[in-house]
C-alpha positions as CSV (number, residue, x, y, z in Angstrom):
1,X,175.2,97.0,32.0
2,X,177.1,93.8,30.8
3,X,175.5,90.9,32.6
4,X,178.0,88.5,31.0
5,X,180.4,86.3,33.5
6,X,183.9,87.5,32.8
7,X,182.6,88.6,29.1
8,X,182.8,85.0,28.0
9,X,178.6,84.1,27.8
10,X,179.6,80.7,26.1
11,X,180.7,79.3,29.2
12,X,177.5,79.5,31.0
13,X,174.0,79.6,30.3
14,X,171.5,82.4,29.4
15,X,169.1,81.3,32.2
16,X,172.9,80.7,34.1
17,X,173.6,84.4,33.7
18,X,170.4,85.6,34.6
19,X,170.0,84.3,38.1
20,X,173.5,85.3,38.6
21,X,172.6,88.8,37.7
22,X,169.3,88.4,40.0
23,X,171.4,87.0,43.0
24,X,173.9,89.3,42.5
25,X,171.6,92.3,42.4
26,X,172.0,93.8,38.5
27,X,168.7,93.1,37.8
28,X,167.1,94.4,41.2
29,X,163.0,93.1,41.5
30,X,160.6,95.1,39.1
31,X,163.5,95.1,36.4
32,X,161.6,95.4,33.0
33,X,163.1,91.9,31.2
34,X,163.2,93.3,28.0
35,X,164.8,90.2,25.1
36,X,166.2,92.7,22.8
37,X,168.2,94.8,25.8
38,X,169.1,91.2,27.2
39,X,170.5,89.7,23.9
40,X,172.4,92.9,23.6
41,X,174.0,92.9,26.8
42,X,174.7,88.9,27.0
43,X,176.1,89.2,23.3
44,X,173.4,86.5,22.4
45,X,170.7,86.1,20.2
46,X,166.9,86.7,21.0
47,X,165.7,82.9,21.3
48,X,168.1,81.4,23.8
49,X,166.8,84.6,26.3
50,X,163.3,84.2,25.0
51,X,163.8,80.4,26.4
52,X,165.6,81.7,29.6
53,X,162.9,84.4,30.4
54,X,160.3,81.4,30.6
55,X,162.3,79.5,32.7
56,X,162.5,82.7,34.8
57,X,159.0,82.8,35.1
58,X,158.4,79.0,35.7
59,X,160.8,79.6,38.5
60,X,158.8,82.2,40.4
61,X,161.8,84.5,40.0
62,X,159.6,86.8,36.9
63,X,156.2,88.0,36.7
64,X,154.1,90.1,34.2
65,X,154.9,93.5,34.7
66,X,151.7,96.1,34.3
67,X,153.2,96.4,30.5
68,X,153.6,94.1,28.2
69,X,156.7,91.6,29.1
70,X,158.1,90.6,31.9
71,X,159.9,91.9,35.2
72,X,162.0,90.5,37.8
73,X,159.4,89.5,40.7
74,X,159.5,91.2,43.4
75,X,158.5,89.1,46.5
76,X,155.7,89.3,48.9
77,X,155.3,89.2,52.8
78,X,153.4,86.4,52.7
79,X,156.1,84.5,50.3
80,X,159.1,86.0,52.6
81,X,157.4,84.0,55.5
82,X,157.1,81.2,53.6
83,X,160.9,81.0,52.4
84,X,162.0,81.6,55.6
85,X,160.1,79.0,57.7
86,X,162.1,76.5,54.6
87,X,164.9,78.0,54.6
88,X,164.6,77.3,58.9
89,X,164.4,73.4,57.7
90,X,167.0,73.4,55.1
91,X,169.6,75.8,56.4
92,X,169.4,73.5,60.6
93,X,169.6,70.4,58.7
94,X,172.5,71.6,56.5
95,X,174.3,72.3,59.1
96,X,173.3,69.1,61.0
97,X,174.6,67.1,58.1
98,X,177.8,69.2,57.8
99,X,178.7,68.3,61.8
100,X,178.5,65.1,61.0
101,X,180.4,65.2,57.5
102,X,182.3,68.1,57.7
103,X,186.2,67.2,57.0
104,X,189.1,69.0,58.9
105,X,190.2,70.7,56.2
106,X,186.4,72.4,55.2
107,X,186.1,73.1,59.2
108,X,189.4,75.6,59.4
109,X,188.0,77.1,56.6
110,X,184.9,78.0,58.2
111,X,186.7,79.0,61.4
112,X,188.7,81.2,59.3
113,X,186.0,82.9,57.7
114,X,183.8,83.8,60.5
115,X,187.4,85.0,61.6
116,X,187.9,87.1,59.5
117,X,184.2,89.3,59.8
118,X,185.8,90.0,63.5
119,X,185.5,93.4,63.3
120,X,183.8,94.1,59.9
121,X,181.1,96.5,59.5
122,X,180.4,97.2,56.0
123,X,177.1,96.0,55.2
124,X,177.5,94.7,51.3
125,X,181.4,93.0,52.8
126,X,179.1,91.0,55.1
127,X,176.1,90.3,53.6
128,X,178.3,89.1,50.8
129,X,180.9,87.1,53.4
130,X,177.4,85.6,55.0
131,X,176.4,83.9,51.7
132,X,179.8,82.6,51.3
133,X,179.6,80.9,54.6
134,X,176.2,79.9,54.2
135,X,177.1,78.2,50.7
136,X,180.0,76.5,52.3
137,X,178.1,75.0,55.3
138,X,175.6,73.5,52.4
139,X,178.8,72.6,50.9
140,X,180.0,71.0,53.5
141,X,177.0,68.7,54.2
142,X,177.9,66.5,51.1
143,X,174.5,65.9,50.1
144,X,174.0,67.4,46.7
145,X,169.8,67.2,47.1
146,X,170.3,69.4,50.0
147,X,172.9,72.1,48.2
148,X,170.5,72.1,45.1
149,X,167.7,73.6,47.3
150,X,169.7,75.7,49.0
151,X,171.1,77.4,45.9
152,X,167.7,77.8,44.4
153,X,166.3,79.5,47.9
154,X,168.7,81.4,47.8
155,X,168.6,82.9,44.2
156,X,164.4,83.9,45.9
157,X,165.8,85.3,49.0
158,X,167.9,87.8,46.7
159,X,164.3,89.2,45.7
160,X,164.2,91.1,49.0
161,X,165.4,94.9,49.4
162,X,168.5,95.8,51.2
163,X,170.5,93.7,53.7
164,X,169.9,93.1,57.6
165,X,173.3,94.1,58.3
166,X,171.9,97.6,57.6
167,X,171.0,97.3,61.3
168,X,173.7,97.6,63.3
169,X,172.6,95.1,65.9
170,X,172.6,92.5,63.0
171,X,176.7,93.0,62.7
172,X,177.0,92.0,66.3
173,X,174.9,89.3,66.6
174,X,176.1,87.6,63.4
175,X,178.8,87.2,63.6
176,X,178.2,85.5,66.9
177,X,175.5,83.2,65.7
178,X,177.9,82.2,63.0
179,X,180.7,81.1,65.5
180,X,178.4,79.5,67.6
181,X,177.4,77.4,64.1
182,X,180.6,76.6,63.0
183,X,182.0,75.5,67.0
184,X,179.0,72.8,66.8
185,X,180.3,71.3,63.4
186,X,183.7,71.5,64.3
187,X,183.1,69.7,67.9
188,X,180.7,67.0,65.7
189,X,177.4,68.3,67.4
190,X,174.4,67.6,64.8
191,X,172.2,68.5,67.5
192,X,173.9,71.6,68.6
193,X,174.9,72.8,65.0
194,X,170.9,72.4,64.2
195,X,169.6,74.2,67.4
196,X,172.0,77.1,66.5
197,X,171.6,77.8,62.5
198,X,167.6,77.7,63.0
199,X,168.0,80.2,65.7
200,X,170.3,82.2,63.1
201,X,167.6,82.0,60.6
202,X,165.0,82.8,62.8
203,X,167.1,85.7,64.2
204,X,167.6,86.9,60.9
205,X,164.1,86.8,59.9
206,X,163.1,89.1,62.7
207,X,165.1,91.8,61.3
208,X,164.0,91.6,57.9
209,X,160.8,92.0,59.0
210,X,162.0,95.3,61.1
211,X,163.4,96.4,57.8
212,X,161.1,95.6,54.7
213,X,158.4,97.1,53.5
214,X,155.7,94.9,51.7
């Protein structure tokens, strides 16, 4: 497994490359972190990981494994309520901020994406398509306090098994939470655009519950 971002590490960070491969699912939770199988596969030396793996584990995002070393964590029920009722906060506020900062140029691009999940039914497609949107909305708030905790919730929420468009009924009801988001920042609605991405959340918390086993 290369874990390195279009084979060239130097342009980003060992801790960099290792929440990437975390978000992006390479290193799935109870991963053994092993320095000499990381420094092999980021075509660094053993230090700069040792460094990163610390960080990891400052983060919350690695954990002693019953061996020696460390693993990737693998997250609790009790935490998964606790990053949702957050991400609740962040995400409604986000998208409060990006109805009232939004410009006409970032809103057709979210109409256009939520567009173009119209009759998409692959689960990895959407679940990757959803974090794209999600990202952009942040984005789209132009407060950089607010994207910076958004990116780092995310990077925890990648912890959990599976997706919740493994349910069908997720697909459908989505897609139309997500254009019922993006018609409140287009039309300038804070308090609408709030209301509806903290029903989203919620909404999606329920299935993850339906679908996780902790």
């Amino acid at each position: 497994m290369d874990l390195r971002i279009d084979g060239e590490p130097e342009k980003s960070s060992p801790l960099e490359l290792l929440l990437n491969a975390i978000e992006q699912g390479d290193l799935p939770p109870g991963t053994r972190l092993r320095e000499t199988d990381l420094a092999s596969q980021l075509g660094i030396s053993r230090t700069p990981v040792r460094e990163a793996l610390h960080r990891l584990h400052a983060m919350g995002l690695a954990e002693h494994g019953v061996q020696r070393g460390l693993v990737v964590a693998q997250i609790s029920y009790d935490q998964t309520r606790q990053l949702f009722a957050v991400r609740e906060g962040l995400e409604g506020m986000a998208t409060r901020l990006a109805a009232q900062h939004a410009s006409p140029y970032e809103i057709d691009v979210m109409k256009q994406m939520v567009k173009n999940d119209r009759g998409v039914t692959d689960p990895a497609k959407l679940s990757e398509t959803n974090k794209q949107l999600h990202r952009y909305i942040a984005n789209a708030s132009h407060n950089q306090y607010m994207i910076d905790a958004l990116n780092n919730l995310r990077i925890h929420l990648s912890l959990l098994p599976a997706s919740t468009y493994t349910l069908p009924e997720r697909v459908a009801s989505a897609q139309a939470e997500h254009e019922e988001i993006v018609a409140a920042i287009a039309a300038g609605d804070g308090d609408a655009a709030e209301a509806a991405a903290r029903r989203h959340i919620a909404n999606g918390y329920r299935i993850r519950l339906k679908i996780t086993k902790f």
